[in-house]
ZAFI-403444 format. One record per atom (N, C-alpha, C, O): x, y, z; residue in three letters. Coordinates in steps of 0.05 Angstrom, whole numbers, padded with zeros to 5 digits, always signed. Layout:
// residues N
XYZALA;...
***
This chain:
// residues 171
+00129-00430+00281UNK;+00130-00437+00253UNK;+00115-00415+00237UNK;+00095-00405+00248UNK;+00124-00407+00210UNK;+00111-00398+00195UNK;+00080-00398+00197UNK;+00070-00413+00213UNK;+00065-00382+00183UNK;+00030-00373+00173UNK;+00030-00399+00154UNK;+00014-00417+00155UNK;+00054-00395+00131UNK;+00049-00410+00106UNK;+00054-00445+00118UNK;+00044-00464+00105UNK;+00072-00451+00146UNK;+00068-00479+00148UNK;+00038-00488+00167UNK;+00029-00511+00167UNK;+00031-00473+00176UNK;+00005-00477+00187UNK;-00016-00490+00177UNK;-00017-00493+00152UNK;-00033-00500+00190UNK;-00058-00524+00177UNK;-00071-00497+00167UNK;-00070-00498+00143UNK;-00083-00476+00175UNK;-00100-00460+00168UNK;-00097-00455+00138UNK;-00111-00461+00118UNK;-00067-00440+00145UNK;-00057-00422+00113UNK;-00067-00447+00098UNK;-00090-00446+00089UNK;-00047-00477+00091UNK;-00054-00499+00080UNK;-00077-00504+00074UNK;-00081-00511+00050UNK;-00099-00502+00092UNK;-00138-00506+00081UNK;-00145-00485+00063UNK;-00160-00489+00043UNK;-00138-00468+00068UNK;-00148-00449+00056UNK;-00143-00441+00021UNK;-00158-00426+00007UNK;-00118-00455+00013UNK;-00118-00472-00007UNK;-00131-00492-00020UNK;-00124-00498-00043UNK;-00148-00504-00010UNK;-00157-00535-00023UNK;-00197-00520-00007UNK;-00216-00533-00015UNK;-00200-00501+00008UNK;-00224-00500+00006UNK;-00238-00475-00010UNK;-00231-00452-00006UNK;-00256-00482-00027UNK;-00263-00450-00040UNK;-00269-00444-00016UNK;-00274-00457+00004UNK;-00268-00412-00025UNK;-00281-00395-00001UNK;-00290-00363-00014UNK;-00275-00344-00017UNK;-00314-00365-00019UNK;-00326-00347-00032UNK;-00329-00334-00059UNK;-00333-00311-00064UNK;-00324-00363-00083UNK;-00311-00356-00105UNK;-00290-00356-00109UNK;-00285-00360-00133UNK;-00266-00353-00090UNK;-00235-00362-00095UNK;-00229-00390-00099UNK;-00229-00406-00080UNK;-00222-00398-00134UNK;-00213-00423-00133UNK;-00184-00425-00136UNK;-00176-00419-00159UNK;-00166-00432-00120UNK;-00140-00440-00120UNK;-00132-00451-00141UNK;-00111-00444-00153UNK;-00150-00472-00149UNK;-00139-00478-00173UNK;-00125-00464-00202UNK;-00104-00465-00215UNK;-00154-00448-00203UNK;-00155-00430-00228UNK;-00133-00407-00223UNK;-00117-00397-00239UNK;-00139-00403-00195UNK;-00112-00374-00195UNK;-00080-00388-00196UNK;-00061-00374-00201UNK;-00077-00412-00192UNK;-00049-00424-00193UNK;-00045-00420-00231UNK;-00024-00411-00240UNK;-00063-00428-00245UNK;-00066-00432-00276UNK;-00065-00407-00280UNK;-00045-00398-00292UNK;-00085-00388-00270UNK;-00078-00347-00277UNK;-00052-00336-00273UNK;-00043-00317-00286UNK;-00038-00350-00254UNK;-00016-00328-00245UNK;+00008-00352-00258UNK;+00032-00346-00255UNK;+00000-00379-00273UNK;+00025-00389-00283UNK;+00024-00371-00310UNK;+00044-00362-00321UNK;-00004-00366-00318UNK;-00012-00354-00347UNK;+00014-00324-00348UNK;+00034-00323-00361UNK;+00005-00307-00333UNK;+00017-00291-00322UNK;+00056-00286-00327UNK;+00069-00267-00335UNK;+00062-00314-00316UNK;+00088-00315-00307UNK;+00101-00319-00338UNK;+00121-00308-00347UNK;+00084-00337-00350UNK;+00092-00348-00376UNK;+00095-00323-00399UNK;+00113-00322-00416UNK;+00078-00308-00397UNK;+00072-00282-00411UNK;+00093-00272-00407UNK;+00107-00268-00427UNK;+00102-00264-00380UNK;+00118-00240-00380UNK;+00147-00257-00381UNK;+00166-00246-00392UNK;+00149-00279-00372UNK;+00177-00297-00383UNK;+00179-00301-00412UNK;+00201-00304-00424UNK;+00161-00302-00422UNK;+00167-00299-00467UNK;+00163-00268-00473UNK;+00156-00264-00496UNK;+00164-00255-00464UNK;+00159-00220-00473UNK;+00177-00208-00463UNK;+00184-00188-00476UNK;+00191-00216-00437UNK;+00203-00187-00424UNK;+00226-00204-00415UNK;+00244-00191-00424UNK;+00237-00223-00403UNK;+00261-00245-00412UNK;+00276-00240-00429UNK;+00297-00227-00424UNK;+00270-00250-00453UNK;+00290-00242-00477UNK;+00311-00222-00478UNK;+00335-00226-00477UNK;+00296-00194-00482UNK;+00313-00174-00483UNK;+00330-00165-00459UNK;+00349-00150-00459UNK;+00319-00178-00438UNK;+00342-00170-00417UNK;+00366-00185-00403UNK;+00384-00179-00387UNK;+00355-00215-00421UNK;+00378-00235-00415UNK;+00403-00225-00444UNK;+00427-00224-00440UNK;+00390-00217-00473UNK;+00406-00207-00493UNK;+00428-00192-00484UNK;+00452-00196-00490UNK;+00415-00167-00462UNK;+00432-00144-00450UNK;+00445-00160-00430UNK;+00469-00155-00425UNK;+00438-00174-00421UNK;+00459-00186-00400UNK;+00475-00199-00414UNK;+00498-00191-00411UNK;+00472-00226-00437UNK;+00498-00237-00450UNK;+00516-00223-00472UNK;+00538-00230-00481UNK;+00498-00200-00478UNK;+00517-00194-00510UNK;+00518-00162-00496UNK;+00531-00147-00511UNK;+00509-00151-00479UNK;+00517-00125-00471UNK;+00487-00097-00484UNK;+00470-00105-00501UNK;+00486-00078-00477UNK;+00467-00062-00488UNK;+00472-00046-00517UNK;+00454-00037-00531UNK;+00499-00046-00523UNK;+00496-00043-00549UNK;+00492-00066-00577UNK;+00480-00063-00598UNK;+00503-00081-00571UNK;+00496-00104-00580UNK;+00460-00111-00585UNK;+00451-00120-00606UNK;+00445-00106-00563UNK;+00416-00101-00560UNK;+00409-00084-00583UNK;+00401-00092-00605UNK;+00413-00059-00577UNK;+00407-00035-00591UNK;+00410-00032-00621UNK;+00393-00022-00635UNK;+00439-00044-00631UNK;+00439-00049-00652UNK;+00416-00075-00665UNK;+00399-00074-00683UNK;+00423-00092-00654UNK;+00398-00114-00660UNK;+00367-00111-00669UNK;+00354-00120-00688UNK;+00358-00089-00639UNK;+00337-00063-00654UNK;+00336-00062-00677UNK;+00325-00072-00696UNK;+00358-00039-00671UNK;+00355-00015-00689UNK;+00361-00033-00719UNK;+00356-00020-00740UNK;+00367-00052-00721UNK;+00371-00066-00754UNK;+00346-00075-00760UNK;+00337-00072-00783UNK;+00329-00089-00733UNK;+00306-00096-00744UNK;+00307-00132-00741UNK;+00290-00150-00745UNK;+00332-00132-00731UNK;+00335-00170-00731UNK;+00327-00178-00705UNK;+00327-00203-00703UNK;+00318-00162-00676UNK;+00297-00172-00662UNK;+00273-00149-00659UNK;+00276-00127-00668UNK;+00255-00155-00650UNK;+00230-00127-00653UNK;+00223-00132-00614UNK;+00212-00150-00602UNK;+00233-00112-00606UNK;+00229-00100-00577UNK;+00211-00085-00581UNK;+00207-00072-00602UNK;+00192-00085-00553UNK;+00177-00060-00556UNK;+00198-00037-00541UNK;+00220-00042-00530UNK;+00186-00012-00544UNK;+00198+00017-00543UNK;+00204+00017-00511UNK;+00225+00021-00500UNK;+00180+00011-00501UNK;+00182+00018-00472UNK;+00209+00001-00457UNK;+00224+00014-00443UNK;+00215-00031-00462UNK;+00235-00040-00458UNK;+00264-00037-00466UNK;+00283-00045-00453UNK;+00265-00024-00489UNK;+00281-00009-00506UNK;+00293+00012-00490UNK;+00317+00014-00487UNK;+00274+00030-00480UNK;+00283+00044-00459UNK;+00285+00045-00428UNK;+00292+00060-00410UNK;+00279+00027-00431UNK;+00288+00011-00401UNK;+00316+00005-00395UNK;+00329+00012-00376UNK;+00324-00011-00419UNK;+00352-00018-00421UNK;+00376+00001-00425UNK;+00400-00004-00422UNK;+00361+00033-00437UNK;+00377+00051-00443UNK;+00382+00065-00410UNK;+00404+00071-00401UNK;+00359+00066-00399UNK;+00367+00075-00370UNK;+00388+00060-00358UNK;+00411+00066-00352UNK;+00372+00036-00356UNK;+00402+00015-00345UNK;+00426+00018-00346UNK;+00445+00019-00330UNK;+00423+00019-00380UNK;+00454+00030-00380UNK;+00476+00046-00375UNK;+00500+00045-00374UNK;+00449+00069-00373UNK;+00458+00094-00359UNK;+00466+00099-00328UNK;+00475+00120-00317UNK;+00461+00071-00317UNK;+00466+00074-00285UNK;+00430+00088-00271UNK;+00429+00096-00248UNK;+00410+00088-00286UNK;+00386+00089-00277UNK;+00368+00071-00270UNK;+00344+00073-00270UNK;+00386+00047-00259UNK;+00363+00030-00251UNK;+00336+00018-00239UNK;+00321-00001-00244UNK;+00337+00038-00224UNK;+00310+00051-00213UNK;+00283+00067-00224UNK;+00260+00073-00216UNK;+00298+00070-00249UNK;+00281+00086-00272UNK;+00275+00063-00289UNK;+00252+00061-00299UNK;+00299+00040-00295UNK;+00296+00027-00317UNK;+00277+00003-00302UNK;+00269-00013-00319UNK;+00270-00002-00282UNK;+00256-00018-00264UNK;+00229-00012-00266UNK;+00214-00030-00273UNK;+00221+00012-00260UNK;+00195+00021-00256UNK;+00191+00023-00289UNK;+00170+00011-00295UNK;+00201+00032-00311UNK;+00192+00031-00330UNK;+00184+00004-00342UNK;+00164+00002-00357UNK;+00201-00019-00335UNK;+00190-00040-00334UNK;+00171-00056-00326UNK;+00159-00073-00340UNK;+00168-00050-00301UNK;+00141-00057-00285UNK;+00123-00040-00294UNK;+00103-00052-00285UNK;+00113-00020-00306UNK;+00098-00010-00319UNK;+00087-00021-00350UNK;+00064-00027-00358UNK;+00110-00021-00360UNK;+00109-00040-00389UNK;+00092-00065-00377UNK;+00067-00066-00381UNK;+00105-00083-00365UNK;+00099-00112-00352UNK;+00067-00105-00346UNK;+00051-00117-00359UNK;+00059-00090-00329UNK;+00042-00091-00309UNK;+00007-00083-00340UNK;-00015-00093-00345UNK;+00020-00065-00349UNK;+00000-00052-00367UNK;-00006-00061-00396UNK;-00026-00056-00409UNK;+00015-00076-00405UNK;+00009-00093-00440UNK;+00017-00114-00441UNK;+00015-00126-00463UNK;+00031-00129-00412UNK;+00037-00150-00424UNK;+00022-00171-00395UNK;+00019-00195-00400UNK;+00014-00163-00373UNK;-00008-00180-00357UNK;-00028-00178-00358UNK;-00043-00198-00356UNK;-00039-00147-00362UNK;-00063-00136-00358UNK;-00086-00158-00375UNK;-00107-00166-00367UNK;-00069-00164-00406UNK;-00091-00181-00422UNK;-00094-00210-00410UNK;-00113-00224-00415UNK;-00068-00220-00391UNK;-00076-00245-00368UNK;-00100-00240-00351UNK;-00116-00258-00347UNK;-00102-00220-00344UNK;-00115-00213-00316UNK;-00154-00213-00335UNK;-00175-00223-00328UNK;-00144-00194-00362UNK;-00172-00196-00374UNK;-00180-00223-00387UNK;-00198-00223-00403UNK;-00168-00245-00382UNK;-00177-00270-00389UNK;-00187-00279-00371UNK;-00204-00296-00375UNK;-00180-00273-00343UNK;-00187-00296-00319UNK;-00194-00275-00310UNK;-00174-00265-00300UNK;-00220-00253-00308UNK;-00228-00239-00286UNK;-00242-00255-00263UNK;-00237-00247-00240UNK;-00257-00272-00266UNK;-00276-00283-00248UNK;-00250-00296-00223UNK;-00254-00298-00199UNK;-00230-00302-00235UNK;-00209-00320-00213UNK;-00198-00291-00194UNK;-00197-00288-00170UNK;-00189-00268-00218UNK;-00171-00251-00199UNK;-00196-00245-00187UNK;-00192-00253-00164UNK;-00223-00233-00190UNK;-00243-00230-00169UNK;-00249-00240-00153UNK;-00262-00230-00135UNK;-00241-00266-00153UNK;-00256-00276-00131UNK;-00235-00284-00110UNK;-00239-00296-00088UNK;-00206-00272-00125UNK;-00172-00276-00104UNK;-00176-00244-00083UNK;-00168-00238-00060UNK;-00192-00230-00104UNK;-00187-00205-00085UNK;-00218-00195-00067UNK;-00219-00176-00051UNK;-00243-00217-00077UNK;-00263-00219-00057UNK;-00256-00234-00030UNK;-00266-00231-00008UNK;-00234-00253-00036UNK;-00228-00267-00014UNK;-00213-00258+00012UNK;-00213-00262+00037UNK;-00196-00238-00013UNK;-00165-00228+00007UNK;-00189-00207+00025UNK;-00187-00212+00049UNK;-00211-00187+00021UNK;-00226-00172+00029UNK;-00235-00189+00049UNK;-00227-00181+00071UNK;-00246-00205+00051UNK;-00267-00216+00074UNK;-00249-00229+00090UNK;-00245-00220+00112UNK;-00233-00254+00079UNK;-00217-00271+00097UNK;-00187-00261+00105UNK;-00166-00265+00092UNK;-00190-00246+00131UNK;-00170-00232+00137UNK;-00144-00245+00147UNK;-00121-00236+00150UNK;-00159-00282+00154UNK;-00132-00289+00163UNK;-00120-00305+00145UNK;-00106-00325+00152UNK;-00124-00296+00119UNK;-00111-00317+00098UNK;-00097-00294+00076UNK;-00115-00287+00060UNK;-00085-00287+00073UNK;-00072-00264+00058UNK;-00056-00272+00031UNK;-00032-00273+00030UNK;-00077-00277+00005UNK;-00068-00283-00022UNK;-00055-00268-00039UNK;-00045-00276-00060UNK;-00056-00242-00031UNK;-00040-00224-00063UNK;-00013-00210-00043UNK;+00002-00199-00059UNK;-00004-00207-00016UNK;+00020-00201-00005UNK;+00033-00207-00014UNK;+00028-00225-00030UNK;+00065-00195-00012UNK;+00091-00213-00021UNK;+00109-00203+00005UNK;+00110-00181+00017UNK;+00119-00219+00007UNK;+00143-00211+00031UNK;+00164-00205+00021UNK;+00174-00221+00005UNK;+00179-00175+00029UNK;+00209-00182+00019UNK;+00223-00184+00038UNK;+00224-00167+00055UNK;+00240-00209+00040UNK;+00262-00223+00050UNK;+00285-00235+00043UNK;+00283-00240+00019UNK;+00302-00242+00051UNK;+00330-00253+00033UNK;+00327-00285+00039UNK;+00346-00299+00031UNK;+00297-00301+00055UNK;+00297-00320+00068UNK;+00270-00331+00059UNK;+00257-00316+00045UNK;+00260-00352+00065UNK;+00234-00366+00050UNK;+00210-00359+00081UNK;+00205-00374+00100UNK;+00203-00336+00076UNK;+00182-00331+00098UNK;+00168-00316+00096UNK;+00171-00306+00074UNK;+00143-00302+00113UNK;+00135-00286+00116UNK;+00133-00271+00126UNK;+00111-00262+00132UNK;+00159-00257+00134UNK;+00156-00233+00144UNK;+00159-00207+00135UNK;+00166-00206+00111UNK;+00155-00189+00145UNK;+00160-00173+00123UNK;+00140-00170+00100UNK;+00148-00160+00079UNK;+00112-00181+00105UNK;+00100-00177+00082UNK;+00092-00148+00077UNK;+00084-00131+00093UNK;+00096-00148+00050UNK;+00079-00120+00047UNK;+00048-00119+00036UNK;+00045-00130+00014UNK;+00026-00108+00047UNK;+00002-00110+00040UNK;+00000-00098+00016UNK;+00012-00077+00011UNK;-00016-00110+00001UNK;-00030-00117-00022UNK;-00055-00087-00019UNK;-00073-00095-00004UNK;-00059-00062-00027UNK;-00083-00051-00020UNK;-00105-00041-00033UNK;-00124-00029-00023UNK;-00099-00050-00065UNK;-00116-00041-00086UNK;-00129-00064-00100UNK;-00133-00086-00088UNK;-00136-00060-00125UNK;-00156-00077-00138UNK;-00129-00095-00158UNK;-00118-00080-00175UNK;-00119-00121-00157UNK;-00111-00132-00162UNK;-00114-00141-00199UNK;-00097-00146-00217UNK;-00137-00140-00198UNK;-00143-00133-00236UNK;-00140-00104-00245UNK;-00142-00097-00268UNK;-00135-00092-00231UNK;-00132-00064-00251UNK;-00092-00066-00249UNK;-00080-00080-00232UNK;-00082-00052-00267UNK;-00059-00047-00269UNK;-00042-00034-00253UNK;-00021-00041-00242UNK;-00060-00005-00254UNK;-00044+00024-00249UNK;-00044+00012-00208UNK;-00026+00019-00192UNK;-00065-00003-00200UNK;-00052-00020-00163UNK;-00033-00028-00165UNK;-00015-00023-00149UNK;-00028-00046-00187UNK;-00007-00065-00183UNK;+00024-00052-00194UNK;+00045-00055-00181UNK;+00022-00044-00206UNK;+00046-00017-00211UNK;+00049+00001-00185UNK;+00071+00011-00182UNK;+00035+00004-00173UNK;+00032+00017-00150UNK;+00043+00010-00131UNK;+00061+00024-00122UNK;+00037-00016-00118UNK;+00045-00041-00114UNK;+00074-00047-00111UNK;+00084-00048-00089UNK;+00087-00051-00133UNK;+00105-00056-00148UNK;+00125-00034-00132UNK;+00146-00043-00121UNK;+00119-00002-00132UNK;+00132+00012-00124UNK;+00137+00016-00093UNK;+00157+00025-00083UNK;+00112+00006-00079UNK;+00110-00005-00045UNK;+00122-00036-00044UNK;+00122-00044-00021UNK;+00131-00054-00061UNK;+00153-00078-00052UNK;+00182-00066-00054UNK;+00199-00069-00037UNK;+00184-00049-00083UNK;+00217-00041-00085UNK;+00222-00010-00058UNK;+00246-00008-00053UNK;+00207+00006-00046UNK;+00211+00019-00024UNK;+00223+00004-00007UNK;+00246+00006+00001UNK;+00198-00019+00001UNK;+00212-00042+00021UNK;+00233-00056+00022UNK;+00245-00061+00043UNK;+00240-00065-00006UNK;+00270-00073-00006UNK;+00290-00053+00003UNK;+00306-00058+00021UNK;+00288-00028-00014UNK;+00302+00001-00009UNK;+00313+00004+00012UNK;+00337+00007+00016UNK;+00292+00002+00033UNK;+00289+00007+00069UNK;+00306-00016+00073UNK;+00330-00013+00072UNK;+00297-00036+00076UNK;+00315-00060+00087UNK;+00347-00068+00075UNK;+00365-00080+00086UNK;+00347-00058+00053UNK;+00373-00051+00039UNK;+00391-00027+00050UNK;+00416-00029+00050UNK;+00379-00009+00057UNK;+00388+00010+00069UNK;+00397+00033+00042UNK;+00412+00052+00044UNK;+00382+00025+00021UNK;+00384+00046+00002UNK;+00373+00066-00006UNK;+00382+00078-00026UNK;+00355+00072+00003UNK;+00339+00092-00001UNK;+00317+00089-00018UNK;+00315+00071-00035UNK;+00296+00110-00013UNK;+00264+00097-00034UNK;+00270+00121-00058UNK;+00290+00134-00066UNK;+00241+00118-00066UNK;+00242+00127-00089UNK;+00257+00158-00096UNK;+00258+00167-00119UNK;
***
């Protein structure tokens, strides 16, 4: 069976353990999710139903207000740069639109990434990429979780991993 169906992984949830409260980081990283689902959502579901010019014009009139960086995100995309228009995103995402999550709850993400440091057999900031609900395949987590420019970092060590296991090639 899975790490995550295990009694351990399971305690380790419901017990603090060194300043990591589960609770608060479930509320940080919904904070998180909510942010970047009302900020960075919109304009890319727009480009998906009404197309990227349709977007652009919408801009450029002034009848929705995108920021720049997503703006050009979508122009890569459209260009067949997806890989460009991805990382420019996760950049955008990672640096103006979580970063002020992360500076609301420092004491939670500190004490998610004092934990991940000491308690080696409980692994909180990994993500696995898989096409299946597991953990394999995780990729480690190896920087400071409140700063940005890790997690952008990050970001570019999960989409490698997909790359590889896709068989498409990295960056």
């Amino acid at each position: 069976m899975q790490q995550t169906q295990r009694w351990p992984a399971k305690a380790a949830d419901y017990v603090p353990f060194l300043g990591f409260d589960s609770q608060d980081s479930l509320e940080a990283l919904g904070d998180a999710n909510l942010t970047i689902f009302s900020s960075i959502y919109p304009p890319n579901r727009m480009v998906a139903n009404c197309g990227y010019e349709k977007f652009r014009q919408c801009v450029e009139s002034g009848e929705i207000v995108v920021d720049q960086n997503i703006v050009n995100a979508m122009e890569k995309m459209e260009n067949g740069d997806r890989r460009g228009a991805a990382n420019d995103i996760a950049l955008h995402e990672q640096r103006n639109v979580v970063q002020p999550v992360y500076d609301r709850w420092p004491d939670t993400f500190a004490g998610m990434s004092r934990a991940d440091a000491l308690d080696r057999l409980h692994d909180r900031t990994s993500i696995p990429v898989a096409k299946t609900c597991t953990r394999d395949n995780l990729v480690p987590f190896e920087g400071d979780i409140s700063r940005w420019p890790d997690r952008v970092e990050y970001y570019h060590d999960l989409l490698d991993r997909m790359y590889e296991i896709e068989g498409i090639g990295g960056r």
